[in-house]
gemmi code that builds the backbone of each chain (N, CA, C; Angstrom):
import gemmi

chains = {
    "A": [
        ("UNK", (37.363, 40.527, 67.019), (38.095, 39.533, 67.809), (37.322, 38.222, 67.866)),
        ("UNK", (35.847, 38.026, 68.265), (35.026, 37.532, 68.176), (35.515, 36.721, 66.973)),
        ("UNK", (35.151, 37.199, 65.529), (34.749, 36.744, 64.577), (35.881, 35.898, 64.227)),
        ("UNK", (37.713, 36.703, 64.636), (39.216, 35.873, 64.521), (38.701, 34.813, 64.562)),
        ("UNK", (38.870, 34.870, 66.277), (38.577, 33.209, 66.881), (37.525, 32.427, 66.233)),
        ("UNK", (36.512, 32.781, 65.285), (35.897, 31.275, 64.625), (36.944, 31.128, 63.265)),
        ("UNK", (37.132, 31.936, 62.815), (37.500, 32.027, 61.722), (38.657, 31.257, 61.449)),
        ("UNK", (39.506, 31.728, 62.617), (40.923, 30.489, 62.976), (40.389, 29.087, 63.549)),
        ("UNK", (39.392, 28.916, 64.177), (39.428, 27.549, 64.509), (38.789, 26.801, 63.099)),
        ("UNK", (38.268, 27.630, 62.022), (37.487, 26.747, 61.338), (38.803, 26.690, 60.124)),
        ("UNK", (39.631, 27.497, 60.157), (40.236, 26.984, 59.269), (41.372, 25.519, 59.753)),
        ("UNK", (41.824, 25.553, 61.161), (42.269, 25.061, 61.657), (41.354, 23.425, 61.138)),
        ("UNK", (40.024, 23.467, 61.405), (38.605, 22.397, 61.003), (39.108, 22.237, 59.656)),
        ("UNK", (39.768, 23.001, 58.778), (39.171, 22.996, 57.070), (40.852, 21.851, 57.051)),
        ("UNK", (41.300, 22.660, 57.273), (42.755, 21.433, 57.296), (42.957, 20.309, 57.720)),
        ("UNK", (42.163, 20.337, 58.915), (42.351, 18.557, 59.441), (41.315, 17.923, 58.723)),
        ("UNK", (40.471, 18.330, 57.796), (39.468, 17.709, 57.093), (40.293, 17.872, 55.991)),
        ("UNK", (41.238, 18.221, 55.182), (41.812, 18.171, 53.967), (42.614, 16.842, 54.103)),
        ("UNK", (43.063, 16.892, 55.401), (43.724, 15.442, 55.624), (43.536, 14.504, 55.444)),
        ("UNK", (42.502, 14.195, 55.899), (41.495, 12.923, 55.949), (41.071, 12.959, 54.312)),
        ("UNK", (40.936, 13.885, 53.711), (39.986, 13.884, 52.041), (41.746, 13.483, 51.369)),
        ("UNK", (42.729, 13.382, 51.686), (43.909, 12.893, 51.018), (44.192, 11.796, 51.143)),
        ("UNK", (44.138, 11.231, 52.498), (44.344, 10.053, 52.808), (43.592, 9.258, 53.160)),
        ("UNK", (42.301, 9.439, 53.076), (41.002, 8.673, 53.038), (41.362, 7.615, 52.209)),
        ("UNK", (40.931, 5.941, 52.854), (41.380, 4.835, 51.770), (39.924, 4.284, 51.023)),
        ("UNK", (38.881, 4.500, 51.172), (37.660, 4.568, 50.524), (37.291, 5.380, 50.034)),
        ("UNK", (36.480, 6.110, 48.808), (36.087, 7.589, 48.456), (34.585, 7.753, 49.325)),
        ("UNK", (34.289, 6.788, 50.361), (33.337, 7.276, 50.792), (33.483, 7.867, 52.107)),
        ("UNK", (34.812, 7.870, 52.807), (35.390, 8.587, 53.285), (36.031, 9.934, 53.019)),
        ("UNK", (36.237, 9.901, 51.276), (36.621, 11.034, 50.828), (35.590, 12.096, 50.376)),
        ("UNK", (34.434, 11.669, 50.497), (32.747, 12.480, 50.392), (32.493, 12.771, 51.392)),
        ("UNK", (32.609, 12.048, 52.829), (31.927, 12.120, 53.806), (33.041, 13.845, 54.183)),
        ("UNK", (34.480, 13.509, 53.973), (35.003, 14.352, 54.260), (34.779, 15.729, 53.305)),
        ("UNK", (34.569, 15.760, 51.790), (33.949, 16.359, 51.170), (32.977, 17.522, 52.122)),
        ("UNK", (31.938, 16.951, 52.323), (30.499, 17.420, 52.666), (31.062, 17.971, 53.780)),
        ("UNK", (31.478, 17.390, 55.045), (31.919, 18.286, 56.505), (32.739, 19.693, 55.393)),
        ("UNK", (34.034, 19.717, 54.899), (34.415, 20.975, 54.364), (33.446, 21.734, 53.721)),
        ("UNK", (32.851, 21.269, 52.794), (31.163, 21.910, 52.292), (30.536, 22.954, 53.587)),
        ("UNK", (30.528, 22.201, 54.420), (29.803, 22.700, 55.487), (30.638, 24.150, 56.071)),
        ("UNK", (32.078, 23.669, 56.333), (33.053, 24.974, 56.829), (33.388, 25.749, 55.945)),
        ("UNK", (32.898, 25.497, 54.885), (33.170, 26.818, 53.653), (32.256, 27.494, 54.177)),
        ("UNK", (30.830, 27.216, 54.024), (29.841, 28.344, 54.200), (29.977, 28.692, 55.570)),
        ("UNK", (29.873, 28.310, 56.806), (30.524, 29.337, 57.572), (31.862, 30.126, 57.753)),
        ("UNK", (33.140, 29.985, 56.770), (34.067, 30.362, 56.689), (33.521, 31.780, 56.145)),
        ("UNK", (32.718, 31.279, 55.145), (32.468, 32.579, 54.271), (31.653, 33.596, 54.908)),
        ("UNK", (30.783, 33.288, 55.797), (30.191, 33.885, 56.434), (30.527, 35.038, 57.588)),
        ("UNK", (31.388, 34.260, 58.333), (32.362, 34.625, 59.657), (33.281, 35.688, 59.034)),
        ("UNK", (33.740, 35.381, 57.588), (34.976, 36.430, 56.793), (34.242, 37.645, 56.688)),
        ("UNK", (32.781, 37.250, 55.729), (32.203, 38.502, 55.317), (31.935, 39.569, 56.781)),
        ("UNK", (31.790, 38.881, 58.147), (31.472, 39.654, 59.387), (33.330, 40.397, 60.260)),
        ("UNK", (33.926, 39.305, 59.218), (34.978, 40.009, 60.048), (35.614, 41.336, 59.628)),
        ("UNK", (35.555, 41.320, 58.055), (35.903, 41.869, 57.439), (34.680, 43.263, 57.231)),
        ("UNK", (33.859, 42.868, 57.944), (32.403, 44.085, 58.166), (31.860, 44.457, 56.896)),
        ("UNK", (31.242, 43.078, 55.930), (30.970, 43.215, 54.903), (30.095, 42.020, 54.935)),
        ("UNK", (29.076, 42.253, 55.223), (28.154, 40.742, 55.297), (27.339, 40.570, 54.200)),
        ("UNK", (27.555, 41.494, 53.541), (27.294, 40.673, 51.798), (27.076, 39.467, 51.463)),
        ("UNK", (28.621, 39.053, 51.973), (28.866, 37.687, 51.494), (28.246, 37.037, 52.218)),
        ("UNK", (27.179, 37.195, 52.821), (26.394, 35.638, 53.281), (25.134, 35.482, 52.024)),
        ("UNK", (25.406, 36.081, 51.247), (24.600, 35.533, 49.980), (25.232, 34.781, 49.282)),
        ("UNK", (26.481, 34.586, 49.295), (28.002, 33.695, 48.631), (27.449, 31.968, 49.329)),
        ("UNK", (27.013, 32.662, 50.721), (27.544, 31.558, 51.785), (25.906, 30.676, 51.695)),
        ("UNK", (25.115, 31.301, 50.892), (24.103, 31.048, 51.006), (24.259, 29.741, 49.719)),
        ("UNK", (24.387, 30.753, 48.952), (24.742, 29.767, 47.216), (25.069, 28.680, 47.700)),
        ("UNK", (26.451, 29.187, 48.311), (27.415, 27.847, 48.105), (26.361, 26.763, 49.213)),
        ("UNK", (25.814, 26.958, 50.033), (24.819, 25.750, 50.586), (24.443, 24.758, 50.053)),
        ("UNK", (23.593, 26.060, 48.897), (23.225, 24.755, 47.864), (23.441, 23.742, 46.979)),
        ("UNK", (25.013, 24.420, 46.347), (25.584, 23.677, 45.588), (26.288, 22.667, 46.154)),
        ("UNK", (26.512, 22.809, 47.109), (27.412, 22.019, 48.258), (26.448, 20.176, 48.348)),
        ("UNK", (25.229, 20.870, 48.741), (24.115, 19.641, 48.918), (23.852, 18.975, 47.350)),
        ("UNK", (23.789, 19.633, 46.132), (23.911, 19.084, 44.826), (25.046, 18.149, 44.694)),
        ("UNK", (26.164, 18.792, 44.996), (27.639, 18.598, 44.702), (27.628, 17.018, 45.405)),
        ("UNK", (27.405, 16.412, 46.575), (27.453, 15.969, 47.238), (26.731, 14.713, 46.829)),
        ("UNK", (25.280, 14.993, 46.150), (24.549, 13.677, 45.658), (25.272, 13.243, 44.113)),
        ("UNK", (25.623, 14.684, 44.075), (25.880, 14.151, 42.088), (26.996, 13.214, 42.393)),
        ("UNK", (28.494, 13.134, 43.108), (29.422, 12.275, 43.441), (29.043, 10.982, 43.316)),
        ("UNK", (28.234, 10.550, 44.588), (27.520, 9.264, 44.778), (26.759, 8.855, 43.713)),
        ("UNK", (25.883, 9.458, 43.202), (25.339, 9.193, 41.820), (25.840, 8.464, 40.843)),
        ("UNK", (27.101, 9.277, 40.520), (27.953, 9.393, 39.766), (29.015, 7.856, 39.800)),
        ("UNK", (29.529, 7.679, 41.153), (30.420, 6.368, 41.647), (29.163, 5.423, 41.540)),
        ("UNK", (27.939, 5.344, 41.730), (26.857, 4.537, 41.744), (26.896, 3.584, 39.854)),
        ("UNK", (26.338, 5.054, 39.565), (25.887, 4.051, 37.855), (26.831, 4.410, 37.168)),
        ("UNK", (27.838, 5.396, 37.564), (29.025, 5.811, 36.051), (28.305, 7.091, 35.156)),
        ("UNK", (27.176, 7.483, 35.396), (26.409, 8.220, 34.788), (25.644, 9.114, 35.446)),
        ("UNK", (25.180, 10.380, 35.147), (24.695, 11.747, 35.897), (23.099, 11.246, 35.517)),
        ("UNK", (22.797, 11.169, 33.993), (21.438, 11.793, 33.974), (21.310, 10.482, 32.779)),
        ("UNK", (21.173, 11.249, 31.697), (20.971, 10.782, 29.917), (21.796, 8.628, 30.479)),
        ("UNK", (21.395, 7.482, 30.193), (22.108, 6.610, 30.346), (21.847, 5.649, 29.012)),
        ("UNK", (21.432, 6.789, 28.214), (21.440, 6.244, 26.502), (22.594, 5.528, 26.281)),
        ("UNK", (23.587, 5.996, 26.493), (25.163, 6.061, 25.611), (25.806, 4.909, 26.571)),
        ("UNK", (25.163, 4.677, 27.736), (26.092, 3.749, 28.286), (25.745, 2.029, 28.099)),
        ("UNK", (26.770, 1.497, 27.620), (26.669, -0.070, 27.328), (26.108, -0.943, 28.456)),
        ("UNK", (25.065, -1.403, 29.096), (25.027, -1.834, 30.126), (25.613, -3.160, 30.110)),
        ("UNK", (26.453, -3.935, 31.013), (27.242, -5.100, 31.248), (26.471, -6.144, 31.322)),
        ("UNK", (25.667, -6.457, 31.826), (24.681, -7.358, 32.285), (23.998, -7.478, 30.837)),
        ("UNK", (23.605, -6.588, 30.184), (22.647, -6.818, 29.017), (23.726, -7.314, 27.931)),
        ("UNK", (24.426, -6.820, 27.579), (25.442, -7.133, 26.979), (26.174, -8.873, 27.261)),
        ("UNK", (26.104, -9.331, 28.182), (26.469, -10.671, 28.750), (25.131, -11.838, 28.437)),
        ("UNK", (23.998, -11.244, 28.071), (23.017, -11.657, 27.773), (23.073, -11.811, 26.616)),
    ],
    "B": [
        ("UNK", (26.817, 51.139, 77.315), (25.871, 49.722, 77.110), (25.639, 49.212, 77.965)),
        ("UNK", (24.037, 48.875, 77.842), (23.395, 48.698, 78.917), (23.842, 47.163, 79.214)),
        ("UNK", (22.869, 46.652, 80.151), (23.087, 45.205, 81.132), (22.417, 44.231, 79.640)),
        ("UNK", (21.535, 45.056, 78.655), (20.929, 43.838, 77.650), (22.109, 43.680, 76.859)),
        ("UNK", (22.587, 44.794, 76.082), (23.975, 44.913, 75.505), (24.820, 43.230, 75.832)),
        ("UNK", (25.558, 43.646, 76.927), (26.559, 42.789, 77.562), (26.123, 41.368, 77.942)),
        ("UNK", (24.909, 41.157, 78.036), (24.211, 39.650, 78.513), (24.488, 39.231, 76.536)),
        ("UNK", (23.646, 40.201, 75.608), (23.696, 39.094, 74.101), (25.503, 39.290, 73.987)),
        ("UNK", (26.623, 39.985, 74.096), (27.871, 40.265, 73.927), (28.641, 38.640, 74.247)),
        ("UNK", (28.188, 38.672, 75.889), (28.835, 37.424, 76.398), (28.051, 36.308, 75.730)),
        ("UNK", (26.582, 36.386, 75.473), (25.990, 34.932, 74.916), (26.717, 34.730, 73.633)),
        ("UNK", (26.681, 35.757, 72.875), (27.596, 35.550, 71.379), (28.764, 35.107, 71.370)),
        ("UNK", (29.932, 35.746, 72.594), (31.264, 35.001, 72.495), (30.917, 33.135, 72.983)),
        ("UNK", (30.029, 33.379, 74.121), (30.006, 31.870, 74.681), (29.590, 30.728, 73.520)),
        ("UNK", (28.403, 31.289, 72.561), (27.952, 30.362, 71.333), (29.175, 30.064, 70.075)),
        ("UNK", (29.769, 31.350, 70.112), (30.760, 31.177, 68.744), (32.420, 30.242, 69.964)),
        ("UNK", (32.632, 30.590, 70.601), (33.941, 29.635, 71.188), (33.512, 28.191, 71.783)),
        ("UNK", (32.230, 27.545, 71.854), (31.619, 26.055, 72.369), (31.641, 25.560, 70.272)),
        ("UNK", (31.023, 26.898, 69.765), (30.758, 26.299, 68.282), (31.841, 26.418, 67.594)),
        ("UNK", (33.096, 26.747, 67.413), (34.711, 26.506, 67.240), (35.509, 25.274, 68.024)),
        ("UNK", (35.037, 24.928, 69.239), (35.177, 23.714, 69.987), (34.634, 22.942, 69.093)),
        ("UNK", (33.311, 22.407, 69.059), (32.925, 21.693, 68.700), (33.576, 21.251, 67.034)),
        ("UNK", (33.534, 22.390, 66.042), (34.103, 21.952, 64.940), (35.842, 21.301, 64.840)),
        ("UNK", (36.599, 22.137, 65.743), (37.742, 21.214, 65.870), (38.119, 19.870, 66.132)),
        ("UNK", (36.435, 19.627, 67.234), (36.632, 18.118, 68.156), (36.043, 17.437, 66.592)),
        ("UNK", (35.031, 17.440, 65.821), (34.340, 16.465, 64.530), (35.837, 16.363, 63.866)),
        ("UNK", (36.662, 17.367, 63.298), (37.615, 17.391, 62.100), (38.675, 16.610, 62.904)),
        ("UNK", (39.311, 16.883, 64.422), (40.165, 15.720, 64.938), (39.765, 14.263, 64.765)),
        ("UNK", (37.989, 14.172, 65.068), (37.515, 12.720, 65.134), (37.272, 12.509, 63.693)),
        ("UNK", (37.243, 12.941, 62.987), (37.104, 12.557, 61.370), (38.703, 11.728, 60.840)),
        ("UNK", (39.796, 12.441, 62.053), (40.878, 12.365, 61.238), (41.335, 10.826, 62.551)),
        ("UNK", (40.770, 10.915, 63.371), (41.527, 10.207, 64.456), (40.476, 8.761, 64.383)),
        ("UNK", (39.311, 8.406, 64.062), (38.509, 7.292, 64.260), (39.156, 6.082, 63.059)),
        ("UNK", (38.642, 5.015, 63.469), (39.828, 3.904, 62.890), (39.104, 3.818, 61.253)),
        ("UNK", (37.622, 4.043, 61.781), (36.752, 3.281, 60.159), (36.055, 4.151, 59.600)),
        ("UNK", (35.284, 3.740, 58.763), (34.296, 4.749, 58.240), (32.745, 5.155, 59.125)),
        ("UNK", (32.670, 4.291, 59.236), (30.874, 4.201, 59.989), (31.217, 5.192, 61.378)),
        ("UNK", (32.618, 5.446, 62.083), (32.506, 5.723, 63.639), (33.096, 7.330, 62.711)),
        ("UNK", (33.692, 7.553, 61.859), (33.558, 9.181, 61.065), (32.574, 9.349, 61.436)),
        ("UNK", (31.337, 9.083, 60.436), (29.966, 9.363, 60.477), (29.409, 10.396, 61.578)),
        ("UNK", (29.821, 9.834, 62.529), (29.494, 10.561, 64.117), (29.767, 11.572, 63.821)),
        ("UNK", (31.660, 11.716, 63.781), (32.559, 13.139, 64.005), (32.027, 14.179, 62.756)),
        ("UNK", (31.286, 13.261, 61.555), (30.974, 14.792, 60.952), (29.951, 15.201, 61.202)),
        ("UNK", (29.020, 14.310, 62.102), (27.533, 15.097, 62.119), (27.549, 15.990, 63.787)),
        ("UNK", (29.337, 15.851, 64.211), (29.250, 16.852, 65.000), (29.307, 18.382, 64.574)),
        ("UNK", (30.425, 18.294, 63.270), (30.528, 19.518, 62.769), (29.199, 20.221, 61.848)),
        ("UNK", (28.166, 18.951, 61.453), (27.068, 19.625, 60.592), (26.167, 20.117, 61.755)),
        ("UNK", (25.906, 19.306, 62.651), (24.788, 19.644, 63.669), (25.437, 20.685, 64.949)),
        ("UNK", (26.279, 20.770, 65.730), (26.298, 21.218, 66.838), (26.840, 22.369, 66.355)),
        ("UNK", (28.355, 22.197, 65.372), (29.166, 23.728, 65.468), (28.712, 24.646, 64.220)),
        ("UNK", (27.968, 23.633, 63.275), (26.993, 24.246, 62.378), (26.284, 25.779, 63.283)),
        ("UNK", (24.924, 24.743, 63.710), (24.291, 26.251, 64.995), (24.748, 26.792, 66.049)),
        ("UNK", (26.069, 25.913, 66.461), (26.782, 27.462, 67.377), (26.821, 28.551, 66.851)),
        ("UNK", (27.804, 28.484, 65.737), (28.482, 29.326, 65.053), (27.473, 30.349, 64.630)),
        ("UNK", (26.542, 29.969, 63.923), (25.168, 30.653, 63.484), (24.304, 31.586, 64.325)),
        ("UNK", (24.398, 30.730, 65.610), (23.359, 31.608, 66.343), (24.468, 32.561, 67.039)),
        ("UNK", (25.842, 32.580, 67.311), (26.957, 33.590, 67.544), (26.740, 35.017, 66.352)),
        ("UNK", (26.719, 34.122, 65.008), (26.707, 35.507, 64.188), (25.326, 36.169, 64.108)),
        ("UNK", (24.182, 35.369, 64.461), (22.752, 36.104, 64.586), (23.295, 37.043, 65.696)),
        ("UNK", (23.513, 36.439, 67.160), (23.193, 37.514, 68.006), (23.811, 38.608, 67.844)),
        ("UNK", (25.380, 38.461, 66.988), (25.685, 39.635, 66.964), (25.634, 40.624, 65.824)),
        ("UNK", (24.386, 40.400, 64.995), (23.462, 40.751, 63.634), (22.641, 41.634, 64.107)),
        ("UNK", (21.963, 41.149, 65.426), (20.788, 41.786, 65.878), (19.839, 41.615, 64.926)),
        ("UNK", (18.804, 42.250, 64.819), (17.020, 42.250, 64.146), (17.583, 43.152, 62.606)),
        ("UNK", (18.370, 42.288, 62.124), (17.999, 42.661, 60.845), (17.747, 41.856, 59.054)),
        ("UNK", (18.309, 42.035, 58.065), (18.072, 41.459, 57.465), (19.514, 40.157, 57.381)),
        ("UNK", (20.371, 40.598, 58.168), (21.098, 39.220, 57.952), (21.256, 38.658, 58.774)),
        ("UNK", (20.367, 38.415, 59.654), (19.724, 38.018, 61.026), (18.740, 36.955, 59.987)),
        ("UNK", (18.136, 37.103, 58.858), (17.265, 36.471, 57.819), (17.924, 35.325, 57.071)),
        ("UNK", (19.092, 36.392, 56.737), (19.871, 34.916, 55.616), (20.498, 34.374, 56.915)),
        ("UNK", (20.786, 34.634, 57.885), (21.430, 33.433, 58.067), (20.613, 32.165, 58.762)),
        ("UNK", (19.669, 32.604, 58.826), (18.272, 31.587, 59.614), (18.409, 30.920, 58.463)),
        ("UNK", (18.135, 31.639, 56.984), (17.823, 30.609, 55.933), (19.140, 29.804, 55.291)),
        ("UNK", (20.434, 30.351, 55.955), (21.432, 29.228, 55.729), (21.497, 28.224, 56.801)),
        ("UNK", (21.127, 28.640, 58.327), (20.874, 26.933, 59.056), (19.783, 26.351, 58.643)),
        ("UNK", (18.735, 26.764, 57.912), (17.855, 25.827, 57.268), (17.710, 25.229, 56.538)),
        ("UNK", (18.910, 25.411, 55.749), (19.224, 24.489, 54.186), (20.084, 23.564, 54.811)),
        ("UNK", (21.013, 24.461, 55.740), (22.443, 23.709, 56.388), (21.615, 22.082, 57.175)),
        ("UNK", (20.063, 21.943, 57.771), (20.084, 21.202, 58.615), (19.147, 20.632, 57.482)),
        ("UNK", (18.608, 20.700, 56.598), (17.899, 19.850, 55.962), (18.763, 19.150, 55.003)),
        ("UNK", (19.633, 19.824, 54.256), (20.371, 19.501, 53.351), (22.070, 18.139, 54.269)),
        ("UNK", (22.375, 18.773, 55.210), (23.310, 17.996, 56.171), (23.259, 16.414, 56.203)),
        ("UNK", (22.334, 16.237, 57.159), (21.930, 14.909, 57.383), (21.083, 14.211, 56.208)),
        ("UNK", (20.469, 14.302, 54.970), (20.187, 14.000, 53.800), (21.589, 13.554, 52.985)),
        ("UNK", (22.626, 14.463, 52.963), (23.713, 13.907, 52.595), (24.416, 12.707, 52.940)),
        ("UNK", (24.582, 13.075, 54.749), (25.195, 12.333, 55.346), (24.075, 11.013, 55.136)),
        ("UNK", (23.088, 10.735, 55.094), (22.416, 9.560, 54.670), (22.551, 9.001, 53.454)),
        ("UNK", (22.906, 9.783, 52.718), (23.064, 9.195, 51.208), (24.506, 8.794, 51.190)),
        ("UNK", (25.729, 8.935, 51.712), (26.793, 8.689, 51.903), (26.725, 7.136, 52.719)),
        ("UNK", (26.302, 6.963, 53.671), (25.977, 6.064, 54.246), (25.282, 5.039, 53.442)),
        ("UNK", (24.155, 5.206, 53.205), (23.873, 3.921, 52.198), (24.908, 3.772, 51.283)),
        ("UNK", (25.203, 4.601, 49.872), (26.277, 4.092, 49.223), (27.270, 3.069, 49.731)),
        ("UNK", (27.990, 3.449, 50.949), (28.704, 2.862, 51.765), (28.188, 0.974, 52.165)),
        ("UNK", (26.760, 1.206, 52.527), (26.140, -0.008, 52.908), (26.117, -0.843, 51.842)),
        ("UNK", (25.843, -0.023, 50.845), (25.316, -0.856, 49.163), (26.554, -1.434, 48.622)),
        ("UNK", (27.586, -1.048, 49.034), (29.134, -1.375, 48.128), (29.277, -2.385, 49.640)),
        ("UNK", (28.680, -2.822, 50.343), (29.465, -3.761, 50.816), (30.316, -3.536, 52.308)),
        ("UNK", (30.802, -2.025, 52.415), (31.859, -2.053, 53.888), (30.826, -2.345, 55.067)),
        ("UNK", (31.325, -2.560, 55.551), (30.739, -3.413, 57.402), (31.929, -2.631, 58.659)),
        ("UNK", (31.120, -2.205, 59.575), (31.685, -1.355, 60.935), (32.425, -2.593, 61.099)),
        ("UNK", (33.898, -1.802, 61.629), (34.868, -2.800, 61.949), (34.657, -3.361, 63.242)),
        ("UNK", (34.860, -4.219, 63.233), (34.374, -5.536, 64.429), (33.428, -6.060, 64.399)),
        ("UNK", (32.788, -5.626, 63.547), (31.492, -6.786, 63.532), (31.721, -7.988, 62.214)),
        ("UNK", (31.874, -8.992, 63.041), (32.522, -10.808, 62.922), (31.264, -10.886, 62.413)),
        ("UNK", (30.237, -10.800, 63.187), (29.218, -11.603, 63.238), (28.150, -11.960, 61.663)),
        ("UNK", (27.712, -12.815, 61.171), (27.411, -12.931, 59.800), (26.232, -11.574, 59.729)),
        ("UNK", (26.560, -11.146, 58.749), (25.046, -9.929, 58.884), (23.312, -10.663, 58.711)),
        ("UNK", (22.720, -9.616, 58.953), (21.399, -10.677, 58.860), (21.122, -10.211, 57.418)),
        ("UNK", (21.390, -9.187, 57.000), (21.127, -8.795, 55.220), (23.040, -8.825, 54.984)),
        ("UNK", (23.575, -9.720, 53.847), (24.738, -9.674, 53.573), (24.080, -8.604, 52.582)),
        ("UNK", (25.534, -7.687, 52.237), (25.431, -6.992, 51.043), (25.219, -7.033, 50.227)),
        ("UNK", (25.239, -8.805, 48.996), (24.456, -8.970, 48.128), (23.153, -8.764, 48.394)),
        ("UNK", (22.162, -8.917, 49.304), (21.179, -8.724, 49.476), (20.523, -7.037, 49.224)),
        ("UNK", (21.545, -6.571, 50.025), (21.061, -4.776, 49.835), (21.312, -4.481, 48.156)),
        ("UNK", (22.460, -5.365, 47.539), (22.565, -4.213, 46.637), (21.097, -5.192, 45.631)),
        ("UNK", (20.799, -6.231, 45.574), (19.818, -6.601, 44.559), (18.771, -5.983, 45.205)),
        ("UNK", (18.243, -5.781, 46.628), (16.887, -4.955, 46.686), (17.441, -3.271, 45.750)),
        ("UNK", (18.195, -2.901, 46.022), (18.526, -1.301, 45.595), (18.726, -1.671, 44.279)),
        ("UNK", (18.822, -2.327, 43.621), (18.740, -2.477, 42.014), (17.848, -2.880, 41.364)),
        ("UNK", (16.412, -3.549, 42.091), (15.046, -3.605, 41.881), (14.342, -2.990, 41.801)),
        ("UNK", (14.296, -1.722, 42.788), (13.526, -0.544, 43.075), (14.227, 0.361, 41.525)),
        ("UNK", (12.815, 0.390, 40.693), (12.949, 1.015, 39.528), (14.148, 2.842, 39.460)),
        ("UNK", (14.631, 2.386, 38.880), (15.638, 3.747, 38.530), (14.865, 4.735, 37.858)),
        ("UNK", (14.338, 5.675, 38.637), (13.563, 7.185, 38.168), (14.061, 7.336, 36.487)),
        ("UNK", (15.040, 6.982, 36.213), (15.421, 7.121, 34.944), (14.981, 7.004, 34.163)),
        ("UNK", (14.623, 5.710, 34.527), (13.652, 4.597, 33.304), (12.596, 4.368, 33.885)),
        ("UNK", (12.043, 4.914, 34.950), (10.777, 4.537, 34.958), (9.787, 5.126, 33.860)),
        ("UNK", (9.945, 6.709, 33.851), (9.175, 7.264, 32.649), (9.652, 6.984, 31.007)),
        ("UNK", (9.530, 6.275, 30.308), (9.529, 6.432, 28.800), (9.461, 8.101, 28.434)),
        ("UNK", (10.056, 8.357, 27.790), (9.894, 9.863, 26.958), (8.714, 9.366, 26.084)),
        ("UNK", (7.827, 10.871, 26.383), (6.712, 10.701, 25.534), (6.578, 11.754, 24.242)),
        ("UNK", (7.897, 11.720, 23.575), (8.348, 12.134, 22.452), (7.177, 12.012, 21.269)),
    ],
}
model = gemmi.Model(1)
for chain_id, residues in chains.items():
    chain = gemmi.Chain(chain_id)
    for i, (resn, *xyz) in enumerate(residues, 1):
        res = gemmi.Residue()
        res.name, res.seqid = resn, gemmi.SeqId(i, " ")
        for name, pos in zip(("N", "CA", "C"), xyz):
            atom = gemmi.Atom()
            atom.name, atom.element = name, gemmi.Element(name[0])
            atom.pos, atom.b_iso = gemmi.Position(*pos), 0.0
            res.add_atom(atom)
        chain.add_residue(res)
    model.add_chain(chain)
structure = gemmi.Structure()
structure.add_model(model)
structure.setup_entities()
């Protein structure tokens, strides 16, 4: 019963944050909203694996932590230079105008 | 069950229904605040407060064991990793320029300013040459 009641309010959390990640008019609103759902996955997953009396899955809930915090810089990164890593291949504008 | 029983029983419902509060009130204020910068707040209610409600609800009712372990070591990624994000979101934000709504006032660093200091500070990229 316990475990219902988080489980429903966080999904209740996961939806009004899907909202905002749709109709967000900046994408840095649509990250910020990103990362909060990031966050209610892993306790979603967590709260499920206890409700369901299988707490396994807080090794799921564990993963996904991390990738969540990766996931999160690579975006910004990414909207930053246009590029992850390697920036061989990319034409830079400025040098090019030179 | 004894009187210890029923004292962690009620602390667990009281931590997991304040830490379900709390995540509903960040995801309303995420969805209800006018700008970006006053979000900010509403999600570091849901990373910080209903984050460790919720957590220390499913510890107590874990008891002393091993997933009483992982989940210590998921609020510990959860609180280091959280607010690191939420900071890196925020600058981006600063570096492209948006400004908290209502503030008229001329900034004392305009945004050209932030983004040429943040484009000075050498890009890890290129700082090392491959030593091929």
């Amino acid at each position: 019963m316990m475990f219902a009641v988080a489980v429903l309010s966080l999904f209740i959390a996961m939806v009004l944050l899907l909202v905002r990640l749709i109709a967000g008019p900046t994408v840095y609103d649509r990250v910020l909203a990103v990362n909060a759902f990031g966050t209610c996955t892993v306790l979603f997953i967590g709260a499920t694996g206890f409700l369901f009396e299988r707490p396994e899955f807080l090794d799921i809930a564990l993963l996904y932590a991390l990738i969540n915090f990766v996931g999160t810089l690579a975006i910004l990164k990414f909207f930053r230079y246009r590029a992850l890593g390697d920036r061989s291949g990319i034409v830079d504008v400025d040098e090019e105008v030179r | 069950m004894g009187i210890f029983d029923t004292i962690i029983y009620v602390l667990s419902w009281v931590s997991i229904l304040s830490g379900s509060a709390f995540l509903i009130i960040g995801a309303a204020g995420i969805i209800r605040f006018p700008d970006f910068w006053s979000r900010l707040h509403a999600a570091s209610v849901i990373d910080s407060a209903g984050m460790a409600l919720l957590l220390l609800g499913m510890m107590l009712q874990a008891g002393l064991t091993l997933i009483t372990v992982k989940l210590f070591f998921i609020g510990l990624f959860l609180i280091i990793t959280g607010p690191t994000s939420t900071h890196a979101v925020a600058n981006a934000a600063l570096v492209s320029g948006s400004r908290p709504l209502g503030d008229d006032s001329s900034p004392t660093i305009t945004p050209e300013q932030v983004a040429e200091a943040v484009t000075q500070t050498p890009d890890p990229i290129e700082e090392e040459p491959s030593k091929l």
